[in-house]
N, C-alpha and C positions, 0 to 999 in steps of 0.2 A: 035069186040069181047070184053065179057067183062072180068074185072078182076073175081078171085075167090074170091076174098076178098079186101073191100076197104082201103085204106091205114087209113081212119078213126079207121077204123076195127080193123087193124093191128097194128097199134100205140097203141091201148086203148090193146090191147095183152100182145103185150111188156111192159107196165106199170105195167098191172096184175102182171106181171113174176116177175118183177124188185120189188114189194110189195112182191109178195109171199115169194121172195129169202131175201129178206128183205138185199136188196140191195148187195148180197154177199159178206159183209164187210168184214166176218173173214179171206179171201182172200185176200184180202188186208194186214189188221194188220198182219198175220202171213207173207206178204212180208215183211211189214218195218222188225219186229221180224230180219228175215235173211239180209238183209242191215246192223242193229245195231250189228249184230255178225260181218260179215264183216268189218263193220268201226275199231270194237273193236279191231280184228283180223290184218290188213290192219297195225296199229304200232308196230305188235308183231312180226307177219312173215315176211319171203323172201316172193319177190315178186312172184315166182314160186308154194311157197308153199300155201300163198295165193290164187293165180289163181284152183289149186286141192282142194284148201275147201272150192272155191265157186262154183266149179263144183259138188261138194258132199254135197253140203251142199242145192243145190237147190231143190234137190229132197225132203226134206224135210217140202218146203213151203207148196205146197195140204194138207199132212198131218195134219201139224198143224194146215192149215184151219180147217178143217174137226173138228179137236178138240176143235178150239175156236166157232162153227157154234153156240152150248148151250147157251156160257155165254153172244155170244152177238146178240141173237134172229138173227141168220141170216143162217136158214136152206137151204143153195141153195140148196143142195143135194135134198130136200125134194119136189124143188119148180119144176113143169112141164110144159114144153109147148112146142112147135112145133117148136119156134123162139129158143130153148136152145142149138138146134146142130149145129147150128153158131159158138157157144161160143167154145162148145167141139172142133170143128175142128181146129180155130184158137190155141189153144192150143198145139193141133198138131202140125201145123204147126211152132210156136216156136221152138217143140224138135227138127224140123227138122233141128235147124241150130247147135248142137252139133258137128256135127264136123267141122265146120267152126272154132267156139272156141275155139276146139281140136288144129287145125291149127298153129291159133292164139295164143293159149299158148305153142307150141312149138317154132313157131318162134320169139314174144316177148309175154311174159308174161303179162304185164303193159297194154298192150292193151285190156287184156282179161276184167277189169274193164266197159271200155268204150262198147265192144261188148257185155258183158250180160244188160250191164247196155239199151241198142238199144235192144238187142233181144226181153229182156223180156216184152218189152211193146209193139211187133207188135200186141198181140191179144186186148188192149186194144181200142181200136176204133171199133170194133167187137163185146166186149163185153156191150161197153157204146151202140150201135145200139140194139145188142139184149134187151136190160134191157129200151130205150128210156132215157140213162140217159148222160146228157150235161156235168156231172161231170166225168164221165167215161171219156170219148172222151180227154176232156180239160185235163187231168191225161195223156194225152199219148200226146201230143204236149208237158206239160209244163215238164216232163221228158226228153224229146228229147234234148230239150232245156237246161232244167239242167245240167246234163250228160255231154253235149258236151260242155257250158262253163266252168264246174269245169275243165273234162280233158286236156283244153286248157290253161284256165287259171291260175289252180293249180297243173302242174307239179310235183312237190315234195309230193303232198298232196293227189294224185290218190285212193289210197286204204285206206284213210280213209274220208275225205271230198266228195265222188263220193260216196260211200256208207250210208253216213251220210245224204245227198242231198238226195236221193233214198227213204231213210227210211221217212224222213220228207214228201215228196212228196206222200206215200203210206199213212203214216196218216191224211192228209190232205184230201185225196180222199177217205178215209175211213170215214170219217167226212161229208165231203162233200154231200156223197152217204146216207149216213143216214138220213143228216136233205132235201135228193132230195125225201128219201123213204116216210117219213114223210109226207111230202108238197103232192106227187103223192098219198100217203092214204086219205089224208083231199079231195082231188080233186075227189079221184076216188069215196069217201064219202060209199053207201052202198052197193057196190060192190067190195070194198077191203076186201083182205082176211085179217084174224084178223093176 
């Protein structure tokens, strides 16, 4: 039996997307955005109160995407393809861990740092598949990774250096993703979208 489509096919799909979306960066930069509030936050409040305005405060990262999409040429919204309900669902699938967190910020608060900080990056390997981007992917191991040394390592420092970490690592793949967008337009040559 054959396939319906070859993985040749499908990769060079995924690329299109990842050009058209022009790399979904403003998703990104509007994460660092709520991290660097966080971090700022993280020296100000209890650690309870904290944990509540990172919970209220996450709903606001889409949004600000959404608003930065203009200034930094990175219309996802705009961008279509068959490979995009991957992205959508994984996203989903993050809200689904709210009330884990819920849990968590009842029983210790402190924790809820290191659990958004894991949550929020289960879609990213999903997203780096749908978009065919190696920066994507690498953004959600070297978070993993982050996250879990700061928490370990900087105890006293959880709610501002774990956010701080977060936000750096969002710019970075926000960075990353541009000059992969880039490089995948020169490649894809005249059949990337403008």
């Amino acid at each position: 039996m054959s396939s319906l489509i070859s993985n040749a096919d499908l990769l060079a799909e995924r690329r299109r997307y990842f050009v058209e979306a022009g790399g979904g960066i403003s998703l990104p930069v509007a994460g660092a955005i709520y991290w660097i509030a966080l971090g700022i936050l993280g020296s100000r409040l209890e650690t309870r109160e904290w944990a509540l305005a990172a919970a209220a405060g996450s709903g606001m990262i889409f949004p600000l995407g959404l608003l930065l999409q203009g200034p930094l040429r990175a219309n996802f919204m705009k961008a279509k393809s068959p490979v995009g309900g991957a992205a959508i669902w994984s996203i989903v699938a993050i809200n689904l861990m709210w009330p884990l967190h819920f849990v968590i910020m009842d029983i210790d608060p402190e924790l809820v740092s290191l659990s958004l900080a894991v949550a929020m990056t289960l879609h990213w390997p999903v997203i780096g598949w749908s978009y065919g981007s190696k920066v994507a992917i690498a953004h959600a191991f070297a978070r993993i990774a982050a996250a879990s040394f700061v928490y370990y390592a900087m105890p006293d420092e959880r709610l501002t250096m774990l956010p701080f970490a977060m936000a750096g690592l969002y710019l970075i793949a926000a960075a990353g993703m541009a000059a992969e967008v880039a490089w995948t337009r020169r490649k894809l040559g005249a059949y990337a979208p403008a």
